[in-house]
N, C-alpha and C positions, 0 to 999 in steps of 0.2 A: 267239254266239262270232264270228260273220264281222262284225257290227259292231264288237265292239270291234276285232278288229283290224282294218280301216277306218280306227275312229279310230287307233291307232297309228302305221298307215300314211301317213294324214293330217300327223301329230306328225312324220314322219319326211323330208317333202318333200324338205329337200335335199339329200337322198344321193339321190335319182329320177336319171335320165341326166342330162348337162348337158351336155355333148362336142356335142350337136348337137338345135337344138329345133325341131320343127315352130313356123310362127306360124301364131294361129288369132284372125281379129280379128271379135269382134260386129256381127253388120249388123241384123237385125231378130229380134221373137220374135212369132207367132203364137200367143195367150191362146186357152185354151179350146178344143185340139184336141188328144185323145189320139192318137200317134202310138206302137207299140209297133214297129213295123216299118215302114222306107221303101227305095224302090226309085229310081235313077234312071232312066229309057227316053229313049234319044236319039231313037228314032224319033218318039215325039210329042211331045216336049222338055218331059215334064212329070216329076211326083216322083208314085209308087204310092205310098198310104200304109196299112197294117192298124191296125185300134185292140182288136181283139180281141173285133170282131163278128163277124156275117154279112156284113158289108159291105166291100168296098176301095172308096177313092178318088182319083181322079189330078188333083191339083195340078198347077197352072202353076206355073215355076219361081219363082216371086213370091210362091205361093201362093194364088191363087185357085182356086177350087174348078170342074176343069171337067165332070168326071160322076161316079157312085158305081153300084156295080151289086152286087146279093146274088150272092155265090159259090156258096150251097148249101153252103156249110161253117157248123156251127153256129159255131165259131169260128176267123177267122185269127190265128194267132200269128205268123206268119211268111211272107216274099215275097220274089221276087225276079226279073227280067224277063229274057225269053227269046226266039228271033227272029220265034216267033211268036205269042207273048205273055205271058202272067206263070203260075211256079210258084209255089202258096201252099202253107203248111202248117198244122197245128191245134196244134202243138206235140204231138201224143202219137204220133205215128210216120204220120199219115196226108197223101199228097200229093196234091194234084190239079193239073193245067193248064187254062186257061181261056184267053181268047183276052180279046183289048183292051176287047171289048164284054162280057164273063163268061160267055160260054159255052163248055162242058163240050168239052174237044180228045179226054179219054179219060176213063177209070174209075179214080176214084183208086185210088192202090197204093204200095207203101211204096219210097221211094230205096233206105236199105240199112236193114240187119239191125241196124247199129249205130245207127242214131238214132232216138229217139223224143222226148225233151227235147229239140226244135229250135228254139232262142231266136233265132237270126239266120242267114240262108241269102241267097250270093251266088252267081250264075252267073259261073263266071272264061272271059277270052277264049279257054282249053285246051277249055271246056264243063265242066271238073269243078267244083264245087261247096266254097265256102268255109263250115264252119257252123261255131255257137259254140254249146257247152251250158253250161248254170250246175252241175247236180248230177251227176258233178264238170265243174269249171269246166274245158273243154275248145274246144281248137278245131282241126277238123278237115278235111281234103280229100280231099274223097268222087270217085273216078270214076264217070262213067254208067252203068258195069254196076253201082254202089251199093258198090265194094270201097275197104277205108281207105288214100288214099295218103301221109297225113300224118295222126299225131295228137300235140297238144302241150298238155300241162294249164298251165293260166295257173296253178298253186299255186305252179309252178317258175319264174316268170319273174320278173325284178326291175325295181320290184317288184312284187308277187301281183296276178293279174289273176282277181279273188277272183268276180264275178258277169258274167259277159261276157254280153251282150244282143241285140248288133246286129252285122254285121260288111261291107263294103265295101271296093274295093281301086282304088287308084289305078292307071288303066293307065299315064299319066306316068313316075312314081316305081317305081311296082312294090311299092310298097308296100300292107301289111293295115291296115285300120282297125275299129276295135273298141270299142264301148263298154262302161265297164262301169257297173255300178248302182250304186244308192245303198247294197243291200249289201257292196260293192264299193269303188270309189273315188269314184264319179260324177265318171267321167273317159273321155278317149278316148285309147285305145294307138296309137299307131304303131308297126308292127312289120315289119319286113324281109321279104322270103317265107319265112325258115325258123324263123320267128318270134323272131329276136330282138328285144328291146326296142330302140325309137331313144328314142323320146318319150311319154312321157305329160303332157297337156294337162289339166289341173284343168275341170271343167265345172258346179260348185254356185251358180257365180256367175250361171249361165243358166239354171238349172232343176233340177228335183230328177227322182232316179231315171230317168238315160239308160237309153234302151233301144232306140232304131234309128236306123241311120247311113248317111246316102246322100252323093255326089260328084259333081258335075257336072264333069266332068274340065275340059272347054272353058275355064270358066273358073274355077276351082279353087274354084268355091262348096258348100260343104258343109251338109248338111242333117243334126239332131238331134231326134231323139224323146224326151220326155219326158213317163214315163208317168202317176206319180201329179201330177206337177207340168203337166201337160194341156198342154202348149206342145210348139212346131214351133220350134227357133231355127235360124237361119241365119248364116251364117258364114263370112269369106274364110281360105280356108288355101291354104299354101305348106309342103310338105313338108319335112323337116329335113335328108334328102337321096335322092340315086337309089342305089336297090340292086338296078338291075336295066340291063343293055348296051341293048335295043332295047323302045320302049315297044310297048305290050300294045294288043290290037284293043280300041277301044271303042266302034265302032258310027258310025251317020251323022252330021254335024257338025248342033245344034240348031237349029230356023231361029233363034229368037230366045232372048236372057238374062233 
């Protein structure tokens, strides 16, 4: 059922926003790297990526591969970087923090009460926490005591942001970024912070079933995970506009691009 309407949805492009388009231009793709979740870290100016091992690894922004370390998680579905190092999760409600090298900050334990299907998880510069579930398609803002400060199901936005994956937020703009699947649109939402729609950016032409989305704010490079389609693509974006008075903390300037 969520494929056909996909296709539908597909069928239905030019009624999508148009009033105002993010650009998103192709720079390179990375063959043969599942990528289901990516993080940016300004602190060691590289891209965290989960593929839904036991394993993370931290990419230069170019993508070269500069270490990989077991979590002790049988599987990460999900990540996102922190000031003293990265939160992962397994997708079934369980979190742990690990430091740059992977080792163990505390004993895992659950964010909130409400999430268990955690398909995409972002640290925002408040510290509260951006996630997107697929069943139902949700995205949500979690505070650090785990209480819901926002919840917004993608059935209701136009148009349906049917399998949301990955999520990412521009401190610039102030805007959310959001991929969805190839259940989905396989496409990446731009969306306001109250979640209204600005743009959605078609993404079949890069790879099949997106599923993690990172920003290197500094220079508006954007990184795509796609998961059955095993690529890394990278990409110059230019948001479609600012929705937000004063941009957001996003951490130390990268030594290098």
């Amino acid at each position: 059922m969520k494929l056909r309407l996909a296709a539908l949805l597909l069928a239905s492009a030019p009624l999508w926003p148009t009033q105002s388009r993010a650009e998103i231009f192709h720079r390179e793709t990375i063959s043969n790297f599942r990528a289901v979740s990516i993080a940016y870290d300004a602190l060691v100016c590289g891209i965290w990526v989960a593929n839904e091992s036991n394993e993370v690894v931290l990419l230069s922004t170019f993508g070269k591969e500069l270490r990989r370390f077991d979590t002790g998680m049988r599987s990460v579905r999900s990540l996102t970087v922190e000031s003293d190092g990265l939160l992962i999760a397994n997708g079934w409600g369980e979190f742990r923090r690990v430091t740059r090298d992977g080792r163990a900050i505390e004993e895992p334990f659950q964010l909130s009460e409400t999430l268990f299907d955690t398909e995409g998880l972002h640290r925002d510069a408040d510290e509260s926490f951006l996630v997107v579930q697929d069943d139902p398609s949700r995205l949500l803002r979690i505070a650090p005591d785990g209480s819901v400060l926002m919840e917004l199901f993608g059935d209701n936005f136009a148009p349906p942001m049917i399998e949301p994956q990955g999520v990412t937020r521009d401190p610039y703009s102030g805007n959310i970024l959001v991929v969805d699947d190839n259940e989905g649109l396989n496409s990446l939402f731009e969306l306001a912070p109250d979640g209204r729609v600005l743009s959605v950016s078609p993404l079949s032409a890069f790879g099949r079933d997106a599923e993690g989305v990172a920003l290197q704010p500094e220079t508006g490079t954007l990184y795509v995970g796609f998961d059955s389609g095993a690529a890394l693509a990278i990409f110059d974006w230019i948001p479609s506009e600012i929705t937000i008075d004063t941009p957001l903390e996003r951490g130390p300037n990268c030594a290098y691009s």
